[in-house]
DOFI-543242 format. One line per field, with one value per atom (N, C-alpha, C): chain; x, y, z; residue number from 1. Coordinates in pm, whole numbers. Layout:
N
kette: c(A  ...)
X: c(X  ...)
Y: c(Y  ...)
Z: c(Z  ...)
nr: c(NUM  ...)
END
This chain:
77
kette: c(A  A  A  A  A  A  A  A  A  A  A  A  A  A  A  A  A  A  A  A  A  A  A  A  A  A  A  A  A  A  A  A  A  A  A  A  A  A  A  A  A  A  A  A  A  A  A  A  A  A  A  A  A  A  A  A  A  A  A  A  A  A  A  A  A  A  A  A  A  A  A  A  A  A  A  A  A  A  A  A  A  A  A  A  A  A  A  A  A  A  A  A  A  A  A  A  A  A  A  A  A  A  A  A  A  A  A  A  A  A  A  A  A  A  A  A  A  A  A  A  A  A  A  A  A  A  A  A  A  A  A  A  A  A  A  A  A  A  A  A  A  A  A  A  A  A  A  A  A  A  A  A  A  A  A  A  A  A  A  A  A  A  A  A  A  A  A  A  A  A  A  A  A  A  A  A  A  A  A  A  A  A  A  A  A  A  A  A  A  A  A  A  A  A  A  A  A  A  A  A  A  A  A  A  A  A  A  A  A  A  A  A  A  A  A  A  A  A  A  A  A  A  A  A  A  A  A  A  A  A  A)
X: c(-52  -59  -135  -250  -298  -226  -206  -129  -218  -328  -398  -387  -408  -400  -255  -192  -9  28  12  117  133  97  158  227  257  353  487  436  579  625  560  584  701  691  738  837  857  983  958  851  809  796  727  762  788  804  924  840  859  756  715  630  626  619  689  693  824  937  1040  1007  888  848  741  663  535  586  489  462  388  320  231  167  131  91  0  -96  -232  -191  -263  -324  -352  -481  -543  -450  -462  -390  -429  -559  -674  -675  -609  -617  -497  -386  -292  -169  -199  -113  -115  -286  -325  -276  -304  -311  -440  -462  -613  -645  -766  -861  -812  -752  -678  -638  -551  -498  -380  -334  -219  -187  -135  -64  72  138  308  327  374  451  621  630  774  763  894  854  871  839  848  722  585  481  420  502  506  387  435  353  171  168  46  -25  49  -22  -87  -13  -25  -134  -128  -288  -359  -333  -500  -560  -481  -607  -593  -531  -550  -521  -634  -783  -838  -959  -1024  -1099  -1001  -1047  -1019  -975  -894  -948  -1032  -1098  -985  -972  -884  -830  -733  -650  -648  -656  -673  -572  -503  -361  -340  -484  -457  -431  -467  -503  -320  -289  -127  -78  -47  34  17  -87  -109  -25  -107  -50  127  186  314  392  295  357  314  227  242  351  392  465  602  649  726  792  668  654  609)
Y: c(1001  1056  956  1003  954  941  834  871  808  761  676  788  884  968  970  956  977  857  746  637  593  551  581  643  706  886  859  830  774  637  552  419  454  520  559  666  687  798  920  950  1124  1166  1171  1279  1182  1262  1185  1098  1017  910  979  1005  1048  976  854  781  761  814  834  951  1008  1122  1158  1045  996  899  908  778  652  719  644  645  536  635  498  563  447  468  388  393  257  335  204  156  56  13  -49  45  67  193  279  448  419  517  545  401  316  224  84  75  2  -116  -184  -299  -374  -519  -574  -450  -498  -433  -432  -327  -380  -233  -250  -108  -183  -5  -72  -5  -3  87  56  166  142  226  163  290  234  337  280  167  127  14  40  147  147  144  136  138  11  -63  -179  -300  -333  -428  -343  -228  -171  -183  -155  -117  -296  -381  -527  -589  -528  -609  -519  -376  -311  -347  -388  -453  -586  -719  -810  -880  -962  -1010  -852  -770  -685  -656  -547  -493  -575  -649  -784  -881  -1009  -1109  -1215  -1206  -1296  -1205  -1328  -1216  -1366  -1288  -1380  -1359  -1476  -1497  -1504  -1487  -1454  -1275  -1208  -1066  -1037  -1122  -1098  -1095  -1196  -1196  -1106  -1095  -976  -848  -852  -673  -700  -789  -823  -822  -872  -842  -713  -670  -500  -393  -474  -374  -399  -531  -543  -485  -503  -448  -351)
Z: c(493  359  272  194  109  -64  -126  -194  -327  -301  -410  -578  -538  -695  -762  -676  -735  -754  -701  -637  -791  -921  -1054  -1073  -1082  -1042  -961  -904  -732  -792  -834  -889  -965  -1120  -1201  -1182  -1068  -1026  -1111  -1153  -1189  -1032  -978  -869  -725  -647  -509  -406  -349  -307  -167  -98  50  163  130  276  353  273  367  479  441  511  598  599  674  746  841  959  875  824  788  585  492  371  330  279  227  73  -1  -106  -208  -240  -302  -418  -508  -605  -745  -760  -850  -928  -923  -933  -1075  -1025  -1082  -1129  -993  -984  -1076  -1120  -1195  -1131  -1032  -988  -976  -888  -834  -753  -745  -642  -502  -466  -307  -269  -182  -94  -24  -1  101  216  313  460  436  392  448  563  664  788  837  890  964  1040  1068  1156  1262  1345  1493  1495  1359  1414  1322  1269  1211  1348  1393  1526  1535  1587  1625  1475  1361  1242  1242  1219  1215  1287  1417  1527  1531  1453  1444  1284  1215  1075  1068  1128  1137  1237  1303  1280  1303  1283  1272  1149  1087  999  845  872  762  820  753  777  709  606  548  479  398  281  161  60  -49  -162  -153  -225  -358  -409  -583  -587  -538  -502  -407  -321  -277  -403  -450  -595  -715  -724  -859  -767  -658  -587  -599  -530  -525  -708  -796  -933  -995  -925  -976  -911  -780  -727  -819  -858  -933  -1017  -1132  -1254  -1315)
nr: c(1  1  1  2  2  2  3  3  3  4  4  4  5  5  5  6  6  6  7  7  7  8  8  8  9  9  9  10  10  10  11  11  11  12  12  12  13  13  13  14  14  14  15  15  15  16  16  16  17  17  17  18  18  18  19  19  19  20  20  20  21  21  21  22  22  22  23  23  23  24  24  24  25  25  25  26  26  26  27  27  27  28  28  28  29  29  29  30  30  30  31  31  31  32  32  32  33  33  33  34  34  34  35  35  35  36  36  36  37  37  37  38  38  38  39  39  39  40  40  40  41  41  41  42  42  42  43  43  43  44  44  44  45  45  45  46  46  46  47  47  47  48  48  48  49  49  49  50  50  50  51  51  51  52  52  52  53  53  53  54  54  54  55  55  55  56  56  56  57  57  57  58  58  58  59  59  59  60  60  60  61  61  61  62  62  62  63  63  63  64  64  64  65  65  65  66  66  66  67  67  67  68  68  68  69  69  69  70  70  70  71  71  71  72  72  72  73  73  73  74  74  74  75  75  75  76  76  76  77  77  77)
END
């Protein structure tokens, strides 16, 4: 599930989040969510490991820890 247009929406408990209900749910954190420039993958964790060694090392080169923290204080706040 793509959730980049809602995830403001789901943040804010106006409408119901869809990942108790997906395997899997993206979304950027630029849209609705008003975070840094970034994205995210939440899935269950029975697919927690595969999700983990298919975007890093790969598709994730590094990760840059001013950009963790903002995302981590938007999820916050």
């Amino acid at each position: 599930v793509d959730m980049a247009h809602i995830a403001g929406l789901v943040g804010a408990g106006v409408i119901p989040s869809p990942v108790p209900y997906a395997d899997f749910v993206s979304s950027s954190t630029t849209k609705t969510f008003c975070g840094p420039r970034s994205g995210m993958v939440l899935c269950k964790a029975e697919h927690a490991k595969k999700l983990d060694k298919g975007v890093f090392p790969g598709a994730l080169g590094s990760m840059h820890l001013t950009t963790m923290a903002a995302k981590a204080w938007s999820l916050k706040y």
